[in-house]
C-alpha beads as a LAMMPS data file, in Angstrom:
LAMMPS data file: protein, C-alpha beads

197 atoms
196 bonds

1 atom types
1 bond types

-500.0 500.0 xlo xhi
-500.0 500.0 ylo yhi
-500.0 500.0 zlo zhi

Masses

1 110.0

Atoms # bond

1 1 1 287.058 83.755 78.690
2 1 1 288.477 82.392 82.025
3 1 1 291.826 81.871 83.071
4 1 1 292.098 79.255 86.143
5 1 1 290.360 75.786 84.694
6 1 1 289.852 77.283 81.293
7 1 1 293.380 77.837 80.160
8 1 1 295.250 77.260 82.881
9 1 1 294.980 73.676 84.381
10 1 1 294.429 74.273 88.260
11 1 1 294.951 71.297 91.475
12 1 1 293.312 73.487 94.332
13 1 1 293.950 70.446 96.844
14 1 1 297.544 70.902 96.308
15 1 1 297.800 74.339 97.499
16 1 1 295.173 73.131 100.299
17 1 1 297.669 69.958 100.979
18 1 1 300.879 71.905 101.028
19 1 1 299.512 74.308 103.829
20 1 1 298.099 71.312 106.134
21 1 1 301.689 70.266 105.729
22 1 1 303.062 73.899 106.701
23 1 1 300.138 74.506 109.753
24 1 1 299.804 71.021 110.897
25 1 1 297.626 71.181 113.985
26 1 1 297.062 74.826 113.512
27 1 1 295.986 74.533 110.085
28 1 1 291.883 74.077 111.293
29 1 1 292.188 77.148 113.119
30 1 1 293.995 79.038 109.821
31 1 1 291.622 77.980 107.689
32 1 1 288.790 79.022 109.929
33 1 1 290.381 82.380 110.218
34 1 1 291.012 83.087 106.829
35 1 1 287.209 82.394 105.804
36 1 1 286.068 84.296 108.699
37 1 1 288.469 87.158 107.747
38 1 1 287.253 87.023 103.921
39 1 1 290.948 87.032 102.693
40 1 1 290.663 85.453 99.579
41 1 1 287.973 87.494 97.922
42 1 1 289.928 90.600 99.802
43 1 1 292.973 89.497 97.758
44 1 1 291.353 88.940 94.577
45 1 1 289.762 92.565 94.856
46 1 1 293.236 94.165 95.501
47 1 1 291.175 95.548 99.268
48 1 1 294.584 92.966 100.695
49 1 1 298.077 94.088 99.468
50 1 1 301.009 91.259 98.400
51 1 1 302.299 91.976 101.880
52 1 1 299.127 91.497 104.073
53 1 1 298.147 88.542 102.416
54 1 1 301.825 87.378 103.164
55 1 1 301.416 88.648 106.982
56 1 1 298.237 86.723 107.628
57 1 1 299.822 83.520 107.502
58 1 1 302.681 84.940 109.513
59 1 1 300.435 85.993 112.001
60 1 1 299.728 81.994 112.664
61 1 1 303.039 81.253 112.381
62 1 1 305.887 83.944 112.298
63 1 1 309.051 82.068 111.398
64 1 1 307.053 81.159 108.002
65 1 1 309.117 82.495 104.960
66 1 1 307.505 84.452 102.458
67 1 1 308.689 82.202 99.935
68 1 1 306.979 79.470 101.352
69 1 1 303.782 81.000 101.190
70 1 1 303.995 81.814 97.744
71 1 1 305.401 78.413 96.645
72 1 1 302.214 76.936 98.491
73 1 1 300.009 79.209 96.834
74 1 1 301.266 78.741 93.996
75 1 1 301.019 74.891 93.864
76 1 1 297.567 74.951 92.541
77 1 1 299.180 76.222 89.375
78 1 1 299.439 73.449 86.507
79 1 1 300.681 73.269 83.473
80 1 1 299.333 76.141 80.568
81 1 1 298.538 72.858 77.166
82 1 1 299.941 74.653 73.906
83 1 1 297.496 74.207 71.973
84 1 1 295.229 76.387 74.203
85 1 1 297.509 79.119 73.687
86 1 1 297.793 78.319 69.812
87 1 1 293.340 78.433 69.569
88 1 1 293.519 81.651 71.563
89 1 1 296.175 83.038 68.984
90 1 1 293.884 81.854 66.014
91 1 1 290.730 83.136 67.362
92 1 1 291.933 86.264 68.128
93 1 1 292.970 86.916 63.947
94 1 1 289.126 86.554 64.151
95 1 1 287.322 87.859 66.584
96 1 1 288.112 89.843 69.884
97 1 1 289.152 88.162 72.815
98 1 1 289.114 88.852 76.408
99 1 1 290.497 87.300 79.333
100 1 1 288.429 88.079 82.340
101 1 1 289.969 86.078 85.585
102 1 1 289.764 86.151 89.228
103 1 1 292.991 86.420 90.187
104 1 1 295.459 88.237 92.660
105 1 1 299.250 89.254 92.072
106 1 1 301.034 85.844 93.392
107 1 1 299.393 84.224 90.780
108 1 1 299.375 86.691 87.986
109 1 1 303.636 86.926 88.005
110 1 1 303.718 83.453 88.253
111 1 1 301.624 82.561 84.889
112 1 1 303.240 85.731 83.300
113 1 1 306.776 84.345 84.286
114 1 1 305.375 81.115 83.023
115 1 1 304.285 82.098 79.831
116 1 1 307.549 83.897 79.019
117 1 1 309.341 80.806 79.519
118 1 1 307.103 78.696 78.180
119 1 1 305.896 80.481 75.211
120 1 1 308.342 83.303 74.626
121 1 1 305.079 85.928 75.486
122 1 1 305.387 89.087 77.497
123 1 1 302.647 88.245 79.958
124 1 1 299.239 86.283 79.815
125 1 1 297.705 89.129 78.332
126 1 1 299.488 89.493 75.125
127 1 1 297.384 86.971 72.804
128 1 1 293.958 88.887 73.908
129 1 1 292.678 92.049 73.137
130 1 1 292.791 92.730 76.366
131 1 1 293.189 91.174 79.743
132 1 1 290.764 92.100 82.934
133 1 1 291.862 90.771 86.464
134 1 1 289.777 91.214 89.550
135 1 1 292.540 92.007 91.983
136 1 1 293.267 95.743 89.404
137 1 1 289.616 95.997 88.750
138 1 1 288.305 95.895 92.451
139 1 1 285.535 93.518 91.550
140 1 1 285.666 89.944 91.447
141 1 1 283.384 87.261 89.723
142 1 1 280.338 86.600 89.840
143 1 1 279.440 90.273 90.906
144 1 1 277.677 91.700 87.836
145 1 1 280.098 94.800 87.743
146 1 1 282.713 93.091 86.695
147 1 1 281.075 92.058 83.788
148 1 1 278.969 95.154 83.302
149 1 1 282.314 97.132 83.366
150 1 1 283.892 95.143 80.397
151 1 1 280.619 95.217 78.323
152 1 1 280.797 99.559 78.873
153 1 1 284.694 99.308 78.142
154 1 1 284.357 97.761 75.210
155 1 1 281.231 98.687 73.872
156 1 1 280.271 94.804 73.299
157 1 1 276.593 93.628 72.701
158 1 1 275.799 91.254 75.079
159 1 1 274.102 88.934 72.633
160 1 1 276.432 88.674 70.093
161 1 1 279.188 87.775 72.627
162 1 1 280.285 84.242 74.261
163 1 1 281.563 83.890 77.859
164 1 1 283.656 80.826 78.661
165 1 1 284.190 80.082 82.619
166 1 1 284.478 76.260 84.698
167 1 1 282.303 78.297 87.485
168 1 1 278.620 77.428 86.999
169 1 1 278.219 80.777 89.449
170 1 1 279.858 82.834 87.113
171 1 1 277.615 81.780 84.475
172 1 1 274.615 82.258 85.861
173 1 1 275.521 85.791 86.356
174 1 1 276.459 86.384 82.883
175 1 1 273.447 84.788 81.514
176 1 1 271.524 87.316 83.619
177 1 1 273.142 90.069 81.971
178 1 1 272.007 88.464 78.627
179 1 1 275.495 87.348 77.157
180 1 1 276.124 84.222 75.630
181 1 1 277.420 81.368 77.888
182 1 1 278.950 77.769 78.048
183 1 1 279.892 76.585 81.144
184 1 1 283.328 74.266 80.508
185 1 1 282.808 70.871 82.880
186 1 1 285.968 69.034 84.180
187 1 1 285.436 66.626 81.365
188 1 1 285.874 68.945 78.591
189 1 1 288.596 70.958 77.094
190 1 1 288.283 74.388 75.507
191 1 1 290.133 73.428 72.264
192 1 1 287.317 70.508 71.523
193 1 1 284.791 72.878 72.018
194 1 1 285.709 75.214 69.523
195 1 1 287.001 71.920 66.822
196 1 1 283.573 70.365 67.379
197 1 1 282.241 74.463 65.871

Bonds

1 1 1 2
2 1 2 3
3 1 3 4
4 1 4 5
5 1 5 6
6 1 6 7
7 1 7 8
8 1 8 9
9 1 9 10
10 1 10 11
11 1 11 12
12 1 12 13
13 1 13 14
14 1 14 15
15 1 15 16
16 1 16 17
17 1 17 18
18 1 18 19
19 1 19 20
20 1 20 21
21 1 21 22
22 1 22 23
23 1 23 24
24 1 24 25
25 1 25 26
26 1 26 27
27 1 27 28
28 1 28 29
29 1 29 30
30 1 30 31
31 1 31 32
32 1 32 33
33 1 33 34
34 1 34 35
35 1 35 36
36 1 36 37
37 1 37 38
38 1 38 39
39 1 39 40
40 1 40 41
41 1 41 42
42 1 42 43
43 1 43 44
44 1 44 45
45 1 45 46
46 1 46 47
47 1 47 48
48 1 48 49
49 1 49 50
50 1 50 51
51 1 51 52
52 1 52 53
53 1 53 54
54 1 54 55
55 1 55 56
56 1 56 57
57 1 57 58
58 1 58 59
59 1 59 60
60 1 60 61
61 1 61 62
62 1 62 63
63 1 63 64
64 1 64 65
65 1 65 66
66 1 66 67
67 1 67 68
68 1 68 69
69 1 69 70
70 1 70 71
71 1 71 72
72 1 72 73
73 1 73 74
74 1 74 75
75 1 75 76
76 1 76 77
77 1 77 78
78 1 78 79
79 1 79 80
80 1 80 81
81 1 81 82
82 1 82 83
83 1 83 84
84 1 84 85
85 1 85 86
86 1 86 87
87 1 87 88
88 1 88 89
89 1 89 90
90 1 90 91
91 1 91 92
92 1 92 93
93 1 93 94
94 1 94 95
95 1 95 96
96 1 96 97
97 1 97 98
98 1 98 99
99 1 99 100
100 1 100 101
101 1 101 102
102 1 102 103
103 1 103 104
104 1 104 105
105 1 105 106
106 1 106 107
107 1 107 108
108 1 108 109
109 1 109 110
110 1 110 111
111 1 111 112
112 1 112 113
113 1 113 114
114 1 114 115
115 1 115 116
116 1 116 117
117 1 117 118
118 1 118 119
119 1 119 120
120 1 120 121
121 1 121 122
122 1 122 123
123 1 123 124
124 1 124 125
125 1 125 126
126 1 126 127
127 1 127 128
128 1 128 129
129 1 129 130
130 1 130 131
131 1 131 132
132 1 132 133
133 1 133 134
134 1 134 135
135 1 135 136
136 1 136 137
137 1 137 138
138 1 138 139
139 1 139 140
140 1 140 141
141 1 141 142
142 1 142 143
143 1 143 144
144 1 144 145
145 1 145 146
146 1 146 147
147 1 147 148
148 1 148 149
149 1 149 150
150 1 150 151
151 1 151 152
152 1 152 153
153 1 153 154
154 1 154 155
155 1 155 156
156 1 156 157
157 1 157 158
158 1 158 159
159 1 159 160
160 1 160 161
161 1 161 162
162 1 162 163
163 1 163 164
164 1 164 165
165 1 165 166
166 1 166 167
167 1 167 168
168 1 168 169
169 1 169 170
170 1 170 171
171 1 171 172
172 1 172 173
173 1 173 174
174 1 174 175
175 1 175 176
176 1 176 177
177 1 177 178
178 1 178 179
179 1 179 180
180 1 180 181
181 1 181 182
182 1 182 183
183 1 183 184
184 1 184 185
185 1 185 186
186 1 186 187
187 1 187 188
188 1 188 189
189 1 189 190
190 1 190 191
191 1 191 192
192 1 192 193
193 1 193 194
194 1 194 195
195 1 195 196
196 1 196 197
């Protein structure tokens, strides 16, 4: 299953609002830059490191504080519901359970420190069998390698096994590769979905 919008309740805009706030008049040509310059995906795919992600929004404005970055990218980050954590606990006594998430280190350390505090767990990863994250793997969502790489690691059949993500994309890819799908809409909450089973 996914992380971001899955089990983790995300607010992109506030990440988005925080740097308009940061780049003000500059923020256009940022923004422009940082799609033109692929960083995101490059980030998520570990091709960036911690610090060049960090020195590309220096680059557009040097006096900015590496803590501010982070805190801004970080904003997107929500709250982690309990009882998410509590179905992926019980399912897991049942079944085997995978995390599979796009994500990049800022993010990672900040849900791990969250779910230590929160939840008194070691990291994200501990009620799964095992986690995957694109930024260690190299491959990011929807490229079928990602998915192609778990299936070989864990020597899963693709029809006996259910793939959870908010990202229609993501699920179109996994459908291709014959596993078993729901796409989770806005509107919808992962612990309903498995109640209503």
């Amino acid at each position: 299953m996914d992380l971001g919008g899955v089990i983790i309740n995300l607010n992109p805009e506030a990440t988005i609002n925080s740097f308009k706030r940061i780049f003000n008049d500059q923020f256009d040509a940022m923004q422009k830059d940082l799609h033109q310059k692929n960083v995101l995906d490059k980030f998520e795919t570990g091709e960036l490191s911690l610090d060049e992600f960090i020195l590309f929004f220096q680059t557009h404005q040097p006096t900015l504080s590496s803590e501010k970055i982070i805190n801004s990218w970080n904003s997107m980050l929500l709250d982690i519901p309990k009882e998410r954590l509590a179905l992926i606990q019980n399912l897991s006594k049942r079944h085997r359970v995978f995390l599979l998430s796009n994500t990049n280190p800022i993010h990672l350390e900040f849900i791990d420190n969250y779910v230590r505090l929160n939840f008194e767990l070691s990291s994200m990863a501990t009620p799964f069998e095992k986690a995957y994250y694109s930024h260690q793997m190299g491959l990011r969502k929807p490229d079928p390698k990602i998915f192609e790489t778990i299936i070989e690691d864990k020597n899963l059949l693709t029809d006996e096994t259910l793939f959870i993500d908010d990202s229609e994309q993501h699920i179109i890819t996994a459908k291709q590769l014959n596993l078993k799908t729901h796409h989770l809409l806005e509107t919808e909450n992962i612990v309903d979905l498995f109640n209503a089973n």
